[in-house]
PAMARVO-85261 format. One line per field, with one value per residue (C-alpha): x, y, z; residue in one letter. Coordinates in steps of 0.02 Angstrom, whole numbers, plus 50000, padded with zeros to 5 digits. Example, Ala and Ser with C-alpha at 12.3 -4.5 7.8 and 13.67 -1.06 7.14 Angstrom:
2
x	(50615,50684)
y	(49775,49947)
z	(50390,50357)
residu	(A,S)
***
This chain:
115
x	(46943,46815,46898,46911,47047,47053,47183,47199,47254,47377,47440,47352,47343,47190,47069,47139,47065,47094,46998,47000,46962,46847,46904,46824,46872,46755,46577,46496,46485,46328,46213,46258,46265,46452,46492,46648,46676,46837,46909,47027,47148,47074,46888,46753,46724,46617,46495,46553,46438,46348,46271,46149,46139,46020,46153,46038,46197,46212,46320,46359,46304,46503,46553,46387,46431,46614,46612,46549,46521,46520,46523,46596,46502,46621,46766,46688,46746,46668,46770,46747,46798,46845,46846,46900,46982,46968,47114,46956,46953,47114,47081,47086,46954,46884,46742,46633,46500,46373,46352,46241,46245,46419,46520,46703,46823,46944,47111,47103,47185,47253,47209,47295,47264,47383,47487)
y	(46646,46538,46430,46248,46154,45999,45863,45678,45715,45648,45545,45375,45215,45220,45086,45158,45236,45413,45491,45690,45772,45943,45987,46135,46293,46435,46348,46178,46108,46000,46132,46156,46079,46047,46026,45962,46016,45998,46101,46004,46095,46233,46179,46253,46201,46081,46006,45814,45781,45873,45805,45926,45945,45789,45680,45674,45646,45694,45650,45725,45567,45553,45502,45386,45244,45281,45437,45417,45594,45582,45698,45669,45786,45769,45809,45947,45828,45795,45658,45623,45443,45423,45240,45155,45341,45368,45471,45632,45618,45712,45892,45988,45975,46080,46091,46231,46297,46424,46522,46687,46728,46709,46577,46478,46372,46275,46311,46153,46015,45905,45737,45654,45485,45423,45264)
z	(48961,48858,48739,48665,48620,48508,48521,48459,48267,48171,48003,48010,47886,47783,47855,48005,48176,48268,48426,48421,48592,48622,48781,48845,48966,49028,49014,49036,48858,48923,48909,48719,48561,48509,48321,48221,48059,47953,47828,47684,47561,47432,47478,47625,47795,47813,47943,47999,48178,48300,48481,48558,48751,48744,48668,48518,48376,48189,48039,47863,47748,47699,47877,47943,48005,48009,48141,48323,48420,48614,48756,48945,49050,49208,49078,49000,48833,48662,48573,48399,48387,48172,48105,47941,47889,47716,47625,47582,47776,47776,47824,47994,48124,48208,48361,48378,48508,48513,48689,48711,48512,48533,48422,48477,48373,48446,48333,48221,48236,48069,48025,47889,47807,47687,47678)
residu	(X,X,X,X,X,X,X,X,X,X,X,X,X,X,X,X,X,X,X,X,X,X,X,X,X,X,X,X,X,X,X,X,X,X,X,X,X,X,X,X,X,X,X,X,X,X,X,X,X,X,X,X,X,X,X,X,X,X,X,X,X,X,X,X,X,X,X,X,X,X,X,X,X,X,X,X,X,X,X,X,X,X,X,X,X,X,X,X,X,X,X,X,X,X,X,X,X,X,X,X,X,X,X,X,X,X,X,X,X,X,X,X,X,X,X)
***
């Protein structure tokens, strides 16, 4: 069965640093591009990174400099490494990949910054 499955979340400082996980199961994510997006309370989802198959990387302006997408090929991984969190970072995550016209979501995974 095809699937992904985020992990890494959880209530952090503001200032303060997480590392979500994409871990893949079914397909190779290298020969796709793999998005996160994040969804906070009462608003839409919203697009936070992608990294195509090249490893070519993009960011929503709001997390630029602050948000570092990666992919481990021999892992099947795509990390989304999150520094000096914000408290509007709070929201759930989630990765996403297109294969054959067909689209997953991992399950979502909350990240909360508060102090």
């Amino acid at each position: 069965q095809s699937q992904l499955v985020e992990s890494g979340g959880g209530l952090v400082q503001p200032g303060g640093s997480l590392r979500l996980s994409c871990a893949a199961s079914g397909f190779r994510l290298n020969y796709y591009d793999i998005g996160w997006f994040r969804q906070a309370p009462g608003k839409e989802r919203e697009f936070v990174a992608l990294i195509t198959s090249g490893s070519v990387t993009n960011y929503a302006d709001s997390v630029k400099g602050r948000f570092t997408i990666s992919r481990d090929n021999a892992k099947n991984t795509v990390y989304l490494q999150m520094n000096s969190l914000k408290p509007e970072d709070t929201a759930v995550y989630y990765c996403f990949v297109r294969v054959a016209s067909r689209d997953y979501w991992g399950q979502g995974i909350q990240v909360t910054v508060s102090s």
